[in-house]
C-alpha positions in Angstrom: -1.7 8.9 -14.0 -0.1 11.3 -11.7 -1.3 14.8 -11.6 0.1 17.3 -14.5 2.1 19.2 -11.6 4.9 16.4 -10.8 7.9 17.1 -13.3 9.6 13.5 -15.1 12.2 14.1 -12.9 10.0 14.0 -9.8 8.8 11.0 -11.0 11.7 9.2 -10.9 12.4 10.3 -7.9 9.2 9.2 -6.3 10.1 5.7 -8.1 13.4 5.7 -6.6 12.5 7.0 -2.9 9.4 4.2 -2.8 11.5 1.5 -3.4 14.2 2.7 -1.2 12.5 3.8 1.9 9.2 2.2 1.5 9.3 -0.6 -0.4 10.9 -2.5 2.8 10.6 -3.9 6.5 8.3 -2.8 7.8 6.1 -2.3 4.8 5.0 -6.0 3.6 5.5 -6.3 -0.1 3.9 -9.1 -2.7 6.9 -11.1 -2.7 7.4 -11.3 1.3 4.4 -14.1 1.6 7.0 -15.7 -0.8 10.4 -14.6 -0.3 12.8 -14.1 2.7 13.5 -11.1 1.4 16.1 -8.9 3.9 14.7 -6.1 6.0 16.9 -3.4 4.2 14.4 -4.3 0.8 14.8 -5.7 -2.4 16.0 -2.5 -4.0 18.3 -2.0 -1.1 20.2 -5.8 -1.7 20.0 -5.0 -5.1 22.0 -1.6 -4.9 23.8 -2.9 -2.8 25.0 -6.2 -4.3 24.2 -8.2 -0.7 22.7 -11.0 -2.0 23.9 -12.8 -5.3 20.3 -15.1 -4.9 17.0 -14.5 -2.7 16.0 -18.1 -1.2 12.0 -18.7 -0.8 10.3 -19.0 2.2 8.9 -22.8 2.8 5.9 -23.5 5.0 7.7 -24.1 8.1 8.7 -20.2 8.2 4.9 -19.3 8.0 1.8 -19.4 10.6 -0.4 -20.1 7.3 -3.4 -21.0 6.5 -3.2 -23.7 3.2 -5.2 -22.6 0.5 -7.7 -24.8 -1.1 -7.3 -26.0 -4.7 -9.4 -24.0 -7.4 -9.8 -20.7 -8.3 -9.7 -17.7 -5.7 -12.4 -16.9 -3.6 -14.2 -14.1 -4.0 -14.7 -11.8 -0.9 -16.8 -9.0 -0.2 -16.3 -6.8 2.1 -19.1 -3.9 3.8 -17.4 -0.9 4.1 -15.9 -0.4 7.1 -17.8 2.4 10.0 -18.0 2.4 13.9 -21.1 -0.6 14.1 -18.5 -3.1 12.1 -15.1 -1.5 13.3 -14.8 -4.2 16.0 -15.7 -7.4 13.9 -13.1 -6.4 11.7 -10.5 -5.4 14.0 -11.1 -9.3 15.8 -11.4 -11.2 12.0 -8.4 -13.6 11.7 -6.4 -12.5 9.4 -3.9 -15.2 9.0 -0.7 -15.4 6.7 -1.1 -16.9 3.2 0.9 -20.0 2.7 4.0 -19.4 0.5 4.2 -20.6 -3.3 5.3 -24.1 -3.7 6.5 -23.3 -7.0 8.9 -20.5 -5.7 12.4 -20.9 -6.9 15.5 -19.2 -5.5 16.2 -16.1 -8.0 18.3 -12.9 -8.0 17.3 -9.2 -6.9 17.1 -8.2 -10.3 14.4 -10.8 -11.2 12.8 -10.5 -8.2 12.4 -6.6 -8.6 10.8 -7.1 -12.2 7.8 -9.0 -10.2 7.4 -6.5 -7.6 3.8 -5.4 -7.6 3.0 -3.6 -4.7 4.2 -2.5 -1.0 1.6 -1.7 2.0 2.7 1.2 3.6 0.4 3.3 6.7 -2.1 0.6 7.7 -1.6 -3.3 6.9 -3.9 -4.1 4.5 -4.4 -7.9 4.5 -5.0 -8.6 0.4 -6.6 -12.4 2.0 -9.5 -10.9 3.8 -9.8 -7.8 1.8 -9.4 -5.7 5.4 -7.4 -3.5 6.9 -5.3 -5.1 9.9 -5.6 -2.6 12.4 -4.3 -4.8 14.8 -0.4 -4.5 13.1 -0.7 -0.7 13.4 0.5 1.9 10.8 4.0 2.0 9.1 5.3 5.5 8.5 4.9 6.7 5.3 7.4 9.5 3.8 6.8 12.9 4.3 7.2 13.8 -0.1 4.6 11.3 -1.1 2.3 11.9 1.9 2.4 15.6 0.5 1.8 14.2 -2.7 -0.7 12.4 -1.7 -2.9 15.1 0.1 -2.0 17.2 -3.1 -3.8 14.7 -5.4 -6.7 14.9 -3.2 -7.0 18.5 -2.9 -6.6 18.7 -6.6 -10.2 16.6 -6.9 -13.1 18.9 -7.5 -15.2 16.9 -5.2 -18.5 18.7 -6.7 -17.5 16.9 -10.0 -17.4 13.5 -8.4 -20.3 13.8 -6.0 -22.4 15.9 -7.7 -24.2 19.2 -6.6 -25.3 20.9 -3.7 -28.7 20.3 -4.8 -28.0 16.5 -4.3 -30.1 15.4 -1.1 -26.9 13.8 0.4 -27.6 12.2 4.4 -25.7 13.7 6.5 -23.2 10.5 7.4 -22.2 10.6 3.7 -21.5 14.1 2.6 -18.4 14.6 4.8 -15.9 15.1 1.7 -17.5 18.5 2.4 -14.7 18.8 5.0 -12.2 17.2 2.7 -10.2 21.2 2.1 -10.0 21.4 6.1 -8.3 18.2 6.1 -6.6 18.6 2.9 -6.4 22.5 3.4 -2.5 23.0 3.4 -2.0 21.4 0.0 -5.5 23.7 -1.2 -2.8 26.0 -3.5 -1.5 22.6 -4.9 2.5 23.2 -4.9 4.8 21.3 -5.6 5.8 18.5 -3.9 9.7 19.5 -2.6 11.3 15.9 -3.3 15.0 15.4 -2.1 17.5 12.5 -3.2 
C-alpha cells in the first residue's frame, strides 16, 4: 500500500513513468529471460505500435544454465556483510534458460504478465543475490524520492523496539536511518512530472 500522502493521480503517474523509463534496457524485467523484448520496453513498443508480435528467445540466444525437472529449489541466502561480500560478489550467477513453452504474443499480452523490473543493483532472482558484478541502473529521481519518503515515514522505534532494547552495536544502525533519509524527514510530496 503506498503511503497516505501520494494523490490517485500520482499514482498513476508512478505507474505510467515505471513502465516507461524503468521498466526497460537496462533494467531486466520477468519476461526478458523469456522474450526478446526491444531495448525501448514493452510499454514503449506498445505505445508506440513497433511491434505487431514479440518473438521468444530460444536457447541458442542464452548463456544458460538448464534447469532440472521438478519443483524449484529452495535457496537460502545469509545476509549479506563485509566477511561474505566477496563470496557473493564471485558466485556464478548464470542466466536461466528460456521457457520452452513460450509462444510468440503481442505487447498487449505480454504487458498483462509483466511482474516485475530490477532497477539500481541486478538482483539475480536464481541465486537469490545481488549481482554486483553488473553494476547499478539508474533509478528515477520521483520514485527514488518516494522511496526515501516511505522510509522516513517508518517510525523505526515501532519496528525495532525501544531504546531500552540491548541492541549490539553492528545492528542498531537504522539509528542513523533520518541522517540518511534526513531530506525527506518533513515527508513532502513527491513533485512527479509527465
Amino acid at each position: 500500500m503506498l503511503p497516505s500522502f501520494i494523490t490517485h493521480g500520482q499514482q498513476r503517474d508512478l505507474i505510467v513513468r515505471s513502465l516507461r523509463d524503468q521498466a526497460r534496457s537496462p533494467n531486466p524485467t520477468n519476461l526478458d529471460t523469456h522474450y526478446n523484448i526491444p531495448s525501448s520496453g514493452l510499454w514503449n513498443t506498445f505505445i508506440a505500435k513497433t511491434a505487431s508480435v514479440i518473438y521468444p528467445r530460444s536457447e541458442e540466444q542464452v548463456d544458460a544454465t538448464p534447469e532440472s525437472a521438478g519443483s524449484r529449489k529452495l535457496v537460502e541466502n545469509a545476509p549479506a556483510d563485509i566477511q561474505n561480500f566477496t563470496t557473493i560478489y564471485n558466485t556464478p550467477k548464470p542466466d536461466a534458460p528460456p521457457s520452452s513453452t513460450a509462444q510468440p504474443a503481442e505487447p498487449s499480452i505480454l504487458l498483462t504478465k509483466l511482474r516485475w523490473a530490477n532497477i539500481g543493483w541486478f538482483y539475480h532472482w536464481g541465486t537469490k543475490q545481488y549481482d554486483f558484478k553488473r553494476g547499478k541502473a539508474p533509478i528515477d529521481k520521483q520514485l527514488r524520492a518516494l522511496c526515501q519518503s516511505a522510509v522516513a515515514a517508518v517510525n523505526w522505534h515501532d519496528v525495532f523496539g525501544s531504546d531500552e532494547l540491548d541492541w549490539p552495536e553492528s545492528e542498531d544502525n537504522w539509528r542513523d536511518w533520518s541522517e540518511t533519509y534526513g531530506q525527506c524527514q518533513t515527508l513532502q510530496r513527491p513533485q512527479f512530472i509527465k
